[in-house]
PDB file of N, CA, C and O in Angstrom:
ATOM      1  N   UNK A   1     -19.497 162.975 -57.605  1.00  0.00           N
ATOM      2  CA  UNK A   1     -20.792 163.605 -57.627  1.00  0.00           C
ATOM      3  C   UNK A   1     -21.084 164.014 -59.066  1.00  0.00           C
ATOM      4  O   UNK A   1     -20.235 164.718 -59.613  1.00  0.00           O
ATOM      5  N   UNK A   2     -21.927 163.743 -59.596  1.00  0.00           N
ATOM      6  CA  UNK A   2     -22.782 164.124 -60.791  1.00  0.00           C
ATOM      7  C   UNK A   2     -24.028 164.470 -60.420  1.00  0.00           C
ATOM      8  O   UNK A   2     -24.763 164.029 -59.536  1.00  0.00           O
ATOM      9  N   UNK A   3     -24.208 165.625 -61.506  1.00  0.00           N
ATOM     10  CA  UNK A   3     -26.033 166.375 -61.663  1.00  0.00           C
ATOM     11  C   UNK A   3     -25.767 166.285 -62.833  1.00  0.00           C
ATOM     12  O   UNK A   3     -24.736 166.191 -63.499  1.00  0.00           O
ATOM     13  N   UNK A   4     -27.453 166.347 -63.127  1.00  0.00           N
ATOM     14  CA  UNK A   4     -27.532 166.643 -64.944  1.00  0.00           C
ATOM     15  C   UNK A   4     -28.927 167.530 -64.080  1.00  0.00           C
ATOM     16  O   UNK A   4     -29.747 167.145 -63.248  1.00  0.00           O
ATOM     17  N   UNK A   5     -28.631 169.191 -64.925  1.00  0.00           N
ATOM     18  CA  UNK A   5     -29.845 169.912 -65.101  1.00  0.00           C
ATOM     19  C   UNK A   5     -30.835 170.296 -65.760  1.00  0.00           C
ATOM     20  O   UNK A   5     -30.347 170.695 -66.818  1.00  0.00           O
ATOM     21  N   UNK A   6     -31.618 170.391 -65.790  1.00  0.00           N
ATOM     22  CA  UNK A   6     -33.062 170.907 -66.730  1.00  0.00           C
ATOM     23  C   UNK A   6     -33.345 172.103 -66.386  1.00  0.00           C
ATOM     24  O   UNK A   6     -33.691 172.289 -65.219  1.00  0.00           O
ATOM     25  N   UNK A   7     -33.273 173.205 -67.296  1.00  0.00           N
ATOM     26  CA  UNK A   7     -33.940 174.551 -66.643  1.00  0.00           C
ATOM     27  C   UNK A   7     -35.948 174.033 -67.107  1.00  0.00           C
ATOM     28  O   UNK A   7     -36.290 173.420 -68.119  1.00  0.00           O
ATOM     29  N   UNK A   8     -36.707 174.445 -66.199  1.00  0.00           N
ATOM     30  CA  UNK A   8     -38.283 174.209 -66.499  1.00  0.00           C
ATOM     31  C   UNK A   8     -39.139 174.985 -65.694  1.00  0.00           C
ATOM     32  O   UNK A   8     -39.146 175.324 -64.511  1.00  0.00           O
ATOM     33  N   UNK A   9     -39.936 175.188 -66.781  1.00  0.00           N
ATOM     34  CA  UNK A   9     -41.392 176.699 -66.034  1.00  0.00           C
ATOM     35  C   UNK A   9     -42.206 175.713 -65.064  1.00  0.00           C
ATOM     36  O   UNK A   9     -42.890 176.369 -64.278  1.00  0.00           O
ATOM     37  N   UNK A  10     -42.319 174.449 -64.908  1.00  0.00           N
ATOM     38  CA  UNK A  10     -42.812 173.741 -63.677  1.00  0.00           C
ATOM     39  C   UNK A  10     -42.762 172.362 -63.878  1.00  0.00           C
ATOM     40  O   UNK A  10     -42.985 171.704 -64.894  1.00  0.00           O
ATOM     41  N   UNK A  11     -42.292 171.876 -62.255  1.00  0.00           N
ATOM     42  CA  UNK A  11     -42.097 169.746 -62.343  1.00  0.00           C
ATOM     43  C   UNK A  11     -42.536 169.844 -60.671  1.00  0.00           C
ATOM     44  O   UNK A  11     -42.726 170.570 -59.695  1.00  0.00           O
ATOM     45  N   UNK A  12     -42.519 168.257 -61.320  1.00  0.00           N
ATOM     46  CA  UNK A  12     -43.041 167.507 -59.797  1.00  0.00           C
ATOM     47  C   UNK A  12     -42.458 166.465 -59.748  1.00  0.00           C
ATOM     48  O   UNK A  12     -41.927 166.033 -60.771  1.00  0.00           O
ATOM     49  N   UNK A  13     -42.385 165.706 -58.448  1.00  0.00           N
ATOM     50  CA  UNK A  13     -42.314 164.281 -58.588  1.00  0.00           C
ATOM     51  C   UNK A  13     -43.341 163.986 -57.585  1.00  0.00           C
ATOM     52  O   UNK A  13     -43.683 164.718 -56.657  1.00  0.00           O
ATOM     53  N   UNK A  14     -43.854 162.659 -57.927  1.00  0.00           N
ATOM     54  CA  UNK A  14     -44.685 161.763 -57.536  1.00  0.00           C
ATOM     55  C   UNK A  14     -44.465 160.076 -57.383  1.00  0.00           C
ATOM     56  O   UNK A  14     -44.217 159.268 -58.278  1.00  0.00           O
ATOM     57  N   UNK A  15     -44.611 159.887 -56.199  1.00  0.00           N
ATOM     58  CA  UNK A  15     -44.296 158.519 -55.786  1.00  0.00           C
ATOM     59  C   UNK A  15     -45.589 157.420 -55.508  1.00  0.00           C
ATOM     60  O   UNK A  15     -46.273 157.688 -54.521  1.00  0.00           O
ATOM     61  N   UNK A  16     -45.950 156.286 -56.246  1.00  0.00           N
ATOM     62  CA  UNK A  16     -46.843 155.828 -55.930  1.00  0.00           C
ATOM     63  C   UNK A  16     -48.383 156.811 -56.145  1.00  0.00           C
ATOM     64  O   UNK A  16     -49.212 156.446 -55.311  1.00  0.00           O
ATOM     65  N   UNK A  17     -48.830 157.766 -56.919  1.00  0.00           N
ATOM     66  CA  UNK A  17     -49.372 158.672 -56.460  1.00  0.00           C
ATOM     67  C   UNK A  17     -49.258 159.685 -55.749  1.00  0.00           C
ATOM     68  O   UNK A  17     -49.764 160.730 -56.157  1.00  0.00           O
ATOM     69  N   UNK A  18     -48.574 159.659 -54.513  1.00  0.00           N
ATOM     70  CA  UNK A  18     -48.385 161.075 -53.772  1.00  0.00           C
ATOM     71  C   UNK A  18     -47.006 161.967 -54.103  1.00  0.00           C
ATOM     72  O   UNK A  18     -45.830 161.718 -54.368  1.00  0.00           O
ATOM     73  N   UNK A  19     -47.744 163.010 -53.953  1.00  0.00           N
ATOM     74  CA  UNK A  19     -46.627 164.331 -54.588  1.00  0.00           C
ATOM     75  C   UNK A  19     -46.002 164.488 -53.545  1.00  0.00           C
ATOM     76  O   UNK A  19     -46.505 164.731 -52.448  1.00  0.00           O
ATOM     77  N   UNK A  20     -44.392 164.315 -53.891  1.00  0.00           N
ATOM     78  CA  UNK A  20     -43.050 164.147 -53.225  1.00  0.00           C
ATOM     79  C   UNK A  20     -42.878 165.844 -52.871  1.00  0.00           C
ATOM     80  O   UNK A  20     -43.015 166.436 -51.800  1.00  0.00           O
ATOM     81  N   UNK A  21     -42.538 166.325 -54.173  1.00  0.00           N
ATOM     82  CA  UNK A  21     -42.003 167.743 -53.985  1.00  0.00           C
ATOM     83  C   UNK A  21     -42.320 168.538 -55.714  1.00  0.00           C
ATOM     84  O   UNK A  21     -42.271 168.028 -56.834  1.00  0.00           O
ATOM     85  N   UNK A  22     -42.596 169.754 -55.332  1.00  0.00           N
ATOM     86  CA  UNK A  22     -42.823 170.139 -56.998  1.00  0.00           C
ATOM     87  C   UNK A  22     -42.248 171.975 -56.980  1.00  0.00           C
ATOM     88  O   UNK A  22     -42.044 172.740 -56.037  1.00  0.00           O
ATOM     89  N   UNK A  23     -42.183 172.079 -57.842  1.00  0.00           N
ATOM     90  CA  UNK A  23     -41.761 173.515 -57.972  1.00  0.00           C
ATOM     91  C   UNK A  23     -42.339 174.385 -59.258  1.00  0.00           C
ATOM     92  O   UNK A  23     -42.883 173.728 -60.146  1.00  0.00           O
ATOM     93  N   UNK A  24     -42.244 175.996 -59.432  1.00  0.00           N
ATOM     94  CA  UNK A  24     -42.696 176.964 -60.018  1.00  0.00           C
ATOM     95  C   UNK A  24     -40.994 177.000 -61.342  1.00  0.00           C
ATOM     96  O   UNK A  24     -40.165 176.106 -61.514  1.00  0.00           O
ATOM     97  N   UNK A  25     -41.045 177.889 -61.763  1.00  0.00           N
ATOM     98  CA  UNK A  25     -39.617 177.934 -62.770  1.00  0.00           C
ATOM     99  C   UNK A  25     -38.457 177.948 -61.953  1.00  0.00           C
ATOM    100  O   UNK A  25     -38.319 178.466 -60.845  1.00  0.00           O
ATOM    101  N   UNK A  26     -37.603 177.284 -62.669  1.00  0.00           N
ATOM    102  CA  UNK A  26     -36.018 176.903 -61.993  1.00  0.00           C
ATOM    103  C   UNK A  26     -35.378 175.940 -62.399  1.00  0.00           C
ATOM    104  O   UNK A  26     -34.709 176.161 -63.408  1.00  0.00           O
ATOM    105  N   UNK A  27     -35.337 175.022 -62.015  1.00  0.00           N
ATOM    106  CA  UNK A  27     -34.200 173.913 -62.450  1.00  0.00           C
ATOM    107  C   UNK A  27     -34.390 172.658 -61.631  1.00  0.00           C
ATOM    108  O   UNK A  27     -34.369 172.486 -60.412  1.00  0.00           O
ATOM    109  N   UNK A  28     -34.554 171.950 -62.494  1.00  0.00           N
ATOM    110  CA  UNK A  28     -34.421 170.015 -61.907  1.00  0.00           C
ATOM    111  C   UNK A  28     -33.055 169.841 -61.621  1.00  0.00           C
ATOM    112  O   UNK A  28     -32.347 170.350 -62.489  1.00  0.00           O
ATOM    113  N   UNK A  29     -32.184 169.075 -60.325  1.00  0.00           N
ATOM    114  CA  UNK A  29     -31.401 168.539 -60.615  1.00  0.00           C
ATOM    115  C   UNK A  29     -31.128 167.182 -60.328  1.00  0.00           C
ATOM    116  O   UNK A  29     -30.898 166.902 -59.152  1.00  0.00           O
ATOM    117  N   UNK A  30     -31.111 166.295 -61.171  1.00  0.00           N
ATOM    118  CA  UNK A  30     -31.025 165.025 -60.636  1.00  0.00           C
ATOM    119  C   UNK A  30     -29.574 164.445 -60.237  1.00  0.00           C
ATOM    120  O   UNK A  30     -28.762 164.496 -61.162  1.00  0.00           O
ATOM    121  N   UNK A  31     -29.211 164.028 -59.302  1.00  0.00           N
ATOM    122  CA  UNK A  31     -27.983 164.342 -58.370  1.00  0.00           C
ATOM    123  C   UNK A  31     -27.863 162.915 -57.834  1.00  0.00           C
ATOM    124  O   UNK A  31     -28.645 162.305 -57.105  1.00  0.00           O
ATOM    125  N   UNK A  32     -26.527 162.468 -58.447  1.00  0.00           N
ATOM    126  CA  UNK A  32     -25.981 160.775 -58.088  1.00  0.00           C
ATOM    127  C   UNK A  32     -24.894 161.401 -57.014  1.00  0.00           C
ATOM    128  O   UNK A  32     -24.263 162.428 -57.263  1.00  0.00           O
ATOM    129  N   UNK A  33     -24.761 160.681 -55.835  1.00  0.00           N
ATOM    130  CA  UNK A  33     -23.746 160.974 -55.102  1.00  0.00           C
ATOM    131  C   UNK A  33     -22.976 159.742 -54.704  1.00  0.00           C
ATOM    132  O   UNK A  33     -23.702 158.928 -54.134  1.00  0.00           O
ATOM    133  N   UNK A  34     -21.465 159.282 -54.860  1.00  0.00           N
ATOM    134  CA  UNK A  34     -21.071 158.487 -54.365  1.00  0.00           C
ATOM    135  C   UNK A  34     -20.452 158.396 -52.971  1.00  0.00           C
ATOM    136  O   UNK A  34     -20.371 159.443 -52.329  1.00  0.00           O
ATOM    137  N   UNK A  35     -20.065 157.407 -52.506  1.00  0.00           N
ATOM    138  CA  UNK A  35     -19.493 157.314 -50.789  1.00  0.00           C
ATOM    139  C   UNK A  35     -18.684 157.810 -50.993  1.00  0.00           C
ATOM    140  O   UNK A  35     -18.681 158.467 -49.952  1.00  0.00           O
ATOM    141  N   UNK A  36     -17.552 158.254 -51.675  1.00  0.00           N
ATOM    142  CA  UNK A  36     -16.595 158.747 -51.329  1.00  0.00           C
ATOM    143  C   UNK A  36     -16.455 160.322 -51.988  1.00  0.00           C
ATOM    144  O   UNK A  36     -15.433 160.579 -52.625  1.00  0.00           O
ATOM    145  N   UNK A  37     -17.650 161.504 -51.794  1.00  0.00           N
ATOM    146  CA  UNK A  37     -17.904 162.351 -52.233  1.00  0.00           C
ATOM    147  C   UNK A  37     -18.038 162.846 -50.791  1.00  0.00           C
ATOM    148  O   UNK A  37     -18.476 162.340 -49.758  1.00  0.00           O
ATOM    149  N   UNK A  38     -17.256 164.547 -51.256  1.00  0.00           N
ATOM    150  CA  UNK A  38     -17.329 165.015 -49.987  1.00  0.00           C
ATOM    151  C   UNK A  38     -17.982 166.266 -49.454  1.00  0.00           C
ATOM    152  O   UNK A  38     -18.806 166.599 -50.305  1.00  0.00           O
ATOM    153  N   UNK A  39     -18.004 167.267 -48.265  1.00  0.00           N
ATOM    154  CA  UNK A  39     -19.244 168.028 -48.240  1.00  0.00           C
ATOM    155  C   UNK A  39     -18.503 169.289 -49.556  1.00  0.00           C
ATOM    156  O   UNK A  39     -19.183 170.123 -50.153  1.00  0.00           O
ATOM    157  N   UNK A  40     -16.982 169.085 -49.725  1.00  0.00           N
ATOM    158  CA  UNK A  40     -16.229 170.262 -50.030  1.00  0.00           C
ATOM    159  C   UNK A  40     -17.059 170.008 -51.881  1.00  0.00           C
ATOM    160  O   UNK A  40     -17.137 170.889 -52.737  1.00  0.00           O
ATOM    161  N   UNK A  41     -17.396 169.023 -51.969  1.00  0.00           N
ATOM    162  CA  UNK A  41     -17.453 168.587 -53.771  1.00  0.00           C
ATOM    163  C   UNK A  41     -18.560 169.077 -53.949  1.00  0.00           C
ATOM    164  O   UNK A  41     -18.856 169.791 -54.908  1.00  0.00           O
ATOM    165  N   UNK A  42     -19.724 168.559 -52.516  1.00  0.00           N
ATOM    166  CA  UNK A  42     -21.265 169.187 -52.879  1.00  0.00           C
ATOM    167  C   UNK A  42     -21.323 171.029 -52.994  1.00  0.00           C
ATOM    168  O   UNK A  42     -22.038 171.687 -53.750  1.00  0.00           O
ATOM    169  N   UNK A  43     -20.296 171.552 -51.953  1.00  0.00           N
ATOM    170  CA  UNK A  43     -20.407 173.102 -51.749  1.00  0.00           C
ATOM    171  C   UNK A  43     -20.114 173.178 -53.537  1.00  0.00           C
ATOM    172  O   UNK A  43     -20.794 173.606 -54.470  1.00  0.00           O
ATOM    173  N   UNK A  44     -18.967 172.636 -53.460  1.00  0.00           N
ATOM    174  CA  UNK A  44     -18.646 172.911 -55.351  1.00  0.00           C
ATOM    175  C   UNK A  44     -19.235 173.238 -56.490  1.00  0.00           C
ATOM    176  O   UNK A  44     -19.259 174.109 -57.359  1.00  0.00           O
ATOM    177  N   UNK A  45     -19.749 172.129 -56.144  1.00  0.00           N
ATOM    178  CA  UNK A  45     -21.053 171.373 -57.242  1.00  0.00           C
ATOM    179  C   UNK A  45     -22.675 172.710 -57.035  1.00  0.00           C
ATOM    180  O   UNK A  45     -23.444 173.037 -57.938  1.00  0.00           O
ATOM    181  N   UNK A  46     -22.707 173.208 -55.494  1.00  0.00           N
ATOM    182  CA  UNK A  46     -24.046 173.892 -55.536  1.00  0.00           C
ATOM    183  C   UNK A  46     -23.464 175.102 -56.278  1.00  0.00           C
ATOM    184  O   UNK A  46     -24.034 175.633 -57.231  1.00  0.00           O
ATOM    185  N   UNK A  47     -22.557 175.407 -55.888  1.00  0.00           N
ATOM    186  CA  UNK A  47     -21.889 177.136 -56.302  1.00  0.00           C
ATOM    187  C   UNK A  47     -22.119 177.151 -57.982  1.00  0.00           C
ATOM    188  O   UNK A  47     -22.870 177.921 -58.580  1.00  0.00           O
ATOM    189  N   UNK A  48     -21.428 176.290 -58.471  1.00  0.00           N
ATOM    190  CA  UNK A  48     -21.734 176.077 -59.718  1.00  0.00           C
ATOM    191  C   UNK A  48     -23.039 176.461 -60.453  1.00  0.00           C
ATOM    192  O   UNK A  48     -23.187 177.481 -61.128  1.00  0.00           O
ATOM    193  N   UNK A  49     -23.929 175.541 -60.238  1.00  0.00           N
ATOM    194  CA  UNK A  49     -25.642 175.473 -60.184  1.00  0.00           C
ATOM    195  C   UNK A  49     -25.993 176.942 -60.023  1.00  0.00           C
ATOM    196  O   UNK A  49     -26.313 177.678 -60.956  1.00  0.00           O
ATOM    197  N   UNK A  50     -25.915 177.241 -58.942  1.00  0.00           N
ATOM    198  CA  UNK A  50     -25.889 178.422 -58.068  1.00  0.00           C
ATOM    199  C   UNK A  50     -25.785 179.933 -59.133  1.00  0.00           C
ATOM    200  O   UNK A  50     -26.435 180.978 -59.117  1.00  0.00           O
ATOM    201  N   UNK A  51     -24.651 179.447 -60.007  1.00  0.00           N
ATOM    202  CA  UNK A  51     -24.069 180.694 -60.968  1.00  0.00           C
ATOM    203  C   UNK A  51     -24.681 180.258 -62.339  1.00  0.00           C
ATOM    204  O   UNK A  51     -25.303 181.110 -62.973  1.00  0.00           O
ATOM    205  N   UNK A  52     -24.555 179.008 -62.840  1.00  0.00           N
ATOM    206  CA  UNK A  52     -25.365 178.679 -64.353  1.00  0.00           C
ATOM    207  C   UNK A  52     -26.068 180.268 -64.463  1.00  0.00           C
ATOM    208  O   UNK A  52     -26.515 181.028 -63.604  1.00  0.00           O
ATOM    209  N   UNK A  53     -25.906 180.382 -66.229  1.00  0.00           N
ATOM    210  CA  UNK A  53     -26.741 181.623 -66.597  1.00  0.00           C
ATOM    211  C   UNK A  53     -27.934 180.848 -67.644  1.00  0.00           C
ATOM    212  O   UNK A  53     -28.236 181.139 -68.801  1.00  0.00           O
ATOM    213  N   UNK A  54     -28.248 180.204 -67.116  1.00  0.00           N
ATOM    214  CA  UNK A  54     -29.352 179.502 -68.271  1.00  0.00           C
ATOM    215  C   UNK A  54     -30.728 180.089 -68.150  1.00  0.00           C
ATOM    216  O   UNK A  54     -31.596 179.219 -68.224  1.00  0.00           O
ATOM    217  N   UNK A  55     -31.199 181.352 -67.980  1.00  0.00           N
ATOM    218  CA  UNK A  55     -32.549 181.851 -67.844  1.00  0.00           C
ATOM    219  C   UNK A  55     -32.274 183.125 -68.769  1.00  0.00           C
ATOM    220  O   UNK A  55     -31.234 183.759 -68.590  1.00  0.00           O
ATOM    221  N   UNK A  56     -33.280 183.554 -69.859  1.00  0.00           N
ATOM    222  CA  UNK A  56     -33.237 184.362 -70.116  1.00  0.00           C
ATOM    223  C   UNK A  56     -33.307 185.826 -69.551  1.00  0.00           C
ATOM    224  O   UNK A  56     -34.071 186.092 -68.622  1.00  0.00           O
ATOM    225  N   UNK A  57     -32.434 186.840 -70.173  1.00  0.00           N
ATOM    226  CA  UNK A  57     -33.154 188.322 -69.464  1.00  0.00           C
ATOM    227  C   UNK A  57     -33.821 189.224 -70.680  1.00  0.00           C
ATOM    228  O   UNK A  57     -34.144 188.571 -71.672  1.00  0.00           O
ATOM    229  N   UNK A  58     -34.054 190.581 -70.718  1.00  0.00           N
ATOM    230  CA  UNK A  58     -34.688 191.162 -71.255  1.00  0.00           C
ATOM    231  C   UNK A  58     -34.506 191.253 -72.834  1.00  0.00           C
ATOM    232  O   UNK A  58     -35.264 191.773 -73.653  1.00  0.00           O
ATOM    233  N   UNK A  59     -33.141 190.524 -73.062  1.00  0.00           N
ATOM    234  CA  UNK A  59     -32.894 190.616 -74.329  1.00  0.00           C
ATOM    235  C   UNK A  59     -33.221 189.361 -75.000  1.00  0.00           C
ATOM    236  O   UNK A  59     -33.471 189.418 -76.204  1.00  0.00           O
ATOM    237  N   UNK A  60     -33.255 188.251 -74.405  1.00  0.00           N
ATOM    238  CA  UNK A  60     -33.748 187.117 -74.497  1.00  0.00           C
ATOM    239  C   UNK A  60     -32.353 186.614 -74.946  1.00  0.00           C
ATOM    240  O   UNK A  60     -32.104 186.189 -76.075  1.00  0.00           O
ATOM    241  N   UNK A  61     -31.341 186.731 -73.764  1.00  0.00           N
ATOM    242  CA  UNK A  61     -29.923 186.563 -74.080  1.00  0.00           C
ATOM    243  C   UNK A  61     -30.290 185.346 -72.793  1.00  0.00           C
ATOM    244  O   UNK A  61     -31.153 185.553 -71.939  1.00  0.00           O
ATOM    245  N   UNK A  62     -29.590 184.279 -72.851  1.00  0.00           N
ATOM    246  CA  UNK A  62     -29.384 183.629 -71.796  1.00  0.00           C
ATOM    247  C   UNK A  62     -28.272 184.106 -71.160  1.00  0.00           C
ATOM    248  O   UNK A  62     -27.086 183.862 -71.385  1.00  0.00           O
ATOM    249  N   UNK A  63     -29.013 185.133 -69.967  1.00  0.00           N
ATOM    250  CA  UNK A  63     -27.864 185.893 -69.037  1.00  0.00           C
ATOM    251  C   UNK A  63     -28.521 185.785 -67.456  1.00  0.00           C
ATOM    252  O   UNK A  63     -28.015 186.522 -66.609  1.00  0.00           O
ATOM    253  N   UNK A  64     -29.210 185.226 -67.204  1.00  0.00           N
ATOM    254  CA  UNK A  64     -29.678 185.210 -65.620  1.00  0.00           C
ATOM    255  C   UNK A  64     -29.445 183.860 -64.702  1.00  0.00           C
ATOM    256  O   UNK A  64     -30.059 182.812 -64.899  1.00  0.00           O
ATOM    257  N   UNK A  65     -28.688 184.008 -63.908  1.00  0.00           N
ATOM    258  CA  UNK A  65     -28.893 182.228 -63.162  1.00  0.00           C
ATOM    259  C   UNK A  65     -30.050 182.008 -62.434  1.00  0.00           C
ATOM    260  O   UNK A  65     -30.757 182.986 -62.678  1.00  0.00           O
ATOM    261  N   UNK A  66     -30.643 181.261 -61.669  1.00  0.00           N
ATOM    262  CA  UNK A  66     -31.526 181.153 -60.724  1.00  0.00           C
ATOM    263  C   UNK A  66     -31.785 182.043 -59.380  1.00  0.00           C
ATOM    264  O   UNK A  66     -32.957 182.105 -59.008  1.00  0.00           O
ATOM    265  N   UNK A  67     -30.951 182.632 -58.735  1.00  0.00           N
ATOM    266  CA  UNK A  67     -30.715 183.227 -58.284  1.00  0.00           C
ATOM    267  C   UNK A  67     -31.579 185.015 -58.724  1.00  0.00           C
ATOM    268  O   UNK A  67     -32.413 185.709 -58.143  1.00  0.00           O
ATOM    269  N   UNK A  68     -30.785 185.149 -60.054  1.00  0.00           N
ATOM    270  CA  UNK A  68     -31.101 186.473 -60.444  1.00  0.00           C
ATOM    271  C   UNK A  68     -33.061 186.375 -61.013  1.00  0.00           C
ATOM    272  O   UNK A  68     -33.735 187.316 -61.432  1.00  0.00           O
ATOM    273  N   UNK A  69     -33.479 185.009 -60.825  1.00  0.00           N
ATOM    274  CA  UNK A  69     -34.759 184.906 -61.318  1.00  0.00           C
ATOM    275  C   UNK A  69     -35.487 184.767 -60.138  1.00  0.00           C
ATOM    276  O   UNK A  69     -36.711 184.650 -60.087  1.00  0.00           O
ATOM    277  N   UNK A  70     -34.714 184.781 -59.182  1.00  0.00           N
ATOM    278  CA  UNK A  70     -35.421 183.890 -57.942  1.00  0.00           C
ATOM    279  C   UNK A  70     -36.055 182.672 -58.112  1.00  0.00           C
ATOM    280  O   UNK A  70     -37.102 182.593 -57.470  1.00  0.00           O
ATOM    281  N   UNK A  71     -35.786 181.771 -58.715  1.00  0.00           N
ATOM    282  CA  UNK A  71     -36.538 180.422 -59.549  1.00  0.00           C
ATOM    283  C   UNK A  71     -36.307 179.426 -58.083  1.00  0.00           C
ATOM    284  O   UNK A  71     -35.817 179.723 -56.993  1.00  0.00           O
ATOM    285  N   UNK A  72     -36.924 178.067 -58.628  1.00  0.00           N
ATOM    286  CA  UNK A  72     -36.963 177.193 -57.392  1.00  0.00           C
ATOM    287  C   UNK A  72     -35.912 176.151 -58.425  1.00  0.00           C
ATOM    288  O   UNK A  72     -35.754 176.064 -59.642  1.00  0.00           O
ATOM    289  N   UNK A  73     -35.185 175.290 -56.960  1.00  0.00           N
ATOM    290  CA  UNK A  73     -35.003 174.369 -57.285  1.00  0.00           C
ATOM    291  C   UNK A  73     -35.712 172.934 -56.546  1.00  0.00           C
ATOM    292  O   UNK A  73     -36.269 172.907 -55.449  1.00  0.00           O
ATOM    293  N   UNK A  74     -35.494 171.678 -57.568  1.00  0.00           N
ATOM    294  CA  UNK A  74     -36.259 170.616 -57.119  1.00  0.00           C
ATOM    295  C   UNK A  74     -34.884 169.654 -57.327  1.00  0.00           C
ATOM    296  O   UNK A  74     -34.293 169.723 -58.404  1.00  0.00           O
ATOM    297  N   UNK A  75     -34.530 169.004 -56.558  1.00  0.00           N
ATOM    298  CA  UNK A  75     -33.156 167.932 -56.487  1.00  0.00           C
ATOM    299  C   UNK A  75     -34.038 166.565 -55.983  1.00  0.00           C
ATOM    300  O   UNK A  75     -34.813 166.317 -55.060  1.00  0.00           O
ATOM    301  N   UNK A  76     -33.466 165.834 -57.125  1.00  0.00           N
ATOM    302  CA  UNK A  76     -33.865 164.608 -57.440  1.00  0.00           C
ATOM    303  C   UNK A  76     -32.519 163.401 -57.163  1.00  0.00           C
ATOM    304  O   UNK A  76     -31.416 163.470 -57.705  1.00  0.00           O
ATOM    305  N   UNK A  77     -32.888 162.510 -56.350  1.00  0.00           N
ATOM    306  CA  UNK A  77     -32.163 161.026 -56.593  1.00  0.00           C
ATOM    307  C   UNK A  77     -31.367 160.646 -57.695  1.00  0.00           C
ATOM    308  O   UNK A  77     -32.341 160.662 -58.447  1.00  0.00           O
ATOM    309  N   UNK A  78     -30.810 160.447 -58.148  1.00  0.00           N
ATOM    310  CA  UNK A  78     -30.456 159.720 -59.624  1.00  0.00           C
ATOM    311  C   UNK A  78     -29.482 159.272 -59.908  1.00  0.00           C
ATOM    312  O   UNK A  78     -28.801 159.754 -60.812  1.00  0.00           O
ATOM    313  N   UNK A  79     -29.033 157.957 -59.054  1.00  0.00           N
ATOM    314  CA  UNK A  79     -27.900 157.142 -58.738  1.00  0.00           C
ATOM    315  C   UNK A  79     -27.989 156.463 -60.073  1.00  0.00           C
ATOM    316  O   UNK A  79     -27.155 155.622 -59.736  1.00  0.00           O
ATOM    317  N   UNK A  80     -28.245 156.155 -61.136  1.00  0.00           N
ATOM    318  CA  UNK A  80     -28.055 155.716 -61.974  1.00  0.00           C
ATOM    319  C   UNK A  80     -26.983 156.344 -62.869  1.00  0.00           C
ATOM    320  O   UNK A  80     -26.191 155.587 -63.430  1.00  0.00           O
ATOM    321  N   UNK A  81     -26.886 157.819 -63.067  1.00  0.00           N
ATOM    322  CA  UNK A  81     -26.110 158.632 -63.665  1.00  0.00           C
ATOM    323  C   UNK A  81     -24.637 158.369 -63.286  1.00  0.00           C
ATOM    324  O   UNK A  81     -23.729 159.176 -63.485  1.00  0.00           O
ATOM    325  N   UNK A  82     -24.462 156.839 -62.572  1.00  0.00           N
ATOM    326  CA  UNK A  82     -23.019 156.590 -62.294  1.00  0.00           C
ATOM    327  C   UNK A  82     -23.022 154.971 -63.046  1.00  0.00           C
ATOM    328  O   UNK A  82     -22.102 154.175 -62.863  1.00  0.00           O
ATOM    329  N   UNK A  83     -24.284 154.665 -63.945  1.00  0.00           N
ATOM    330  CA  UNK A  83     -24.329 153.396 -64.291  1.00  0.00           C
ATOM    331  C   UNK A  83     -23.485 153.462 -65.391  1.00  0.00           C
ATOM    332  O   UNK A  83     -23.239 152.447 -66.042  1.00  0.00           O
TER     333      UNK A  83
END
């Protein structure tokens, strides 16, 4: 299992024209999963995400995860990230 993240104040995706899924501030993750990945790697892998401190706080320290921002996340396809 691989993600690569983006922290961002707003994304979307769009297919053909129609809007798939979009979100407010939080984090993109685009997320390759292989067959032999298991539910124990994904719990892993979210906890992780889950804790990242990549949002600023009052000091303009990068000290807040998503969580502490209440931010959205948007998880994206991206089987290529195993090319």
């Amino acid at each position: 299992m691989r993600a690569v993240i983006q922290r961002v104040k707003s994304s979307s995706v769009t297919v053909k024209g129609k809007l798939i899924g979009n979100i407010g501030k939080g984090l993109n993750i685009f997320l390759a999963v292989k067959s032999d990945d298991s539910e124990k790697d994904a719990r892993y892998l979210a906890g992780k995400i889950m804790q990242l401190r990549v949002f600023p706080d009052e000091n303009d320290k990068m000290n807040l995860s998503i969580q502490d921002i209440n931010g959205d996340l948007l998880v994206i396809s991206q089987f290529t990230l195993y090319g």
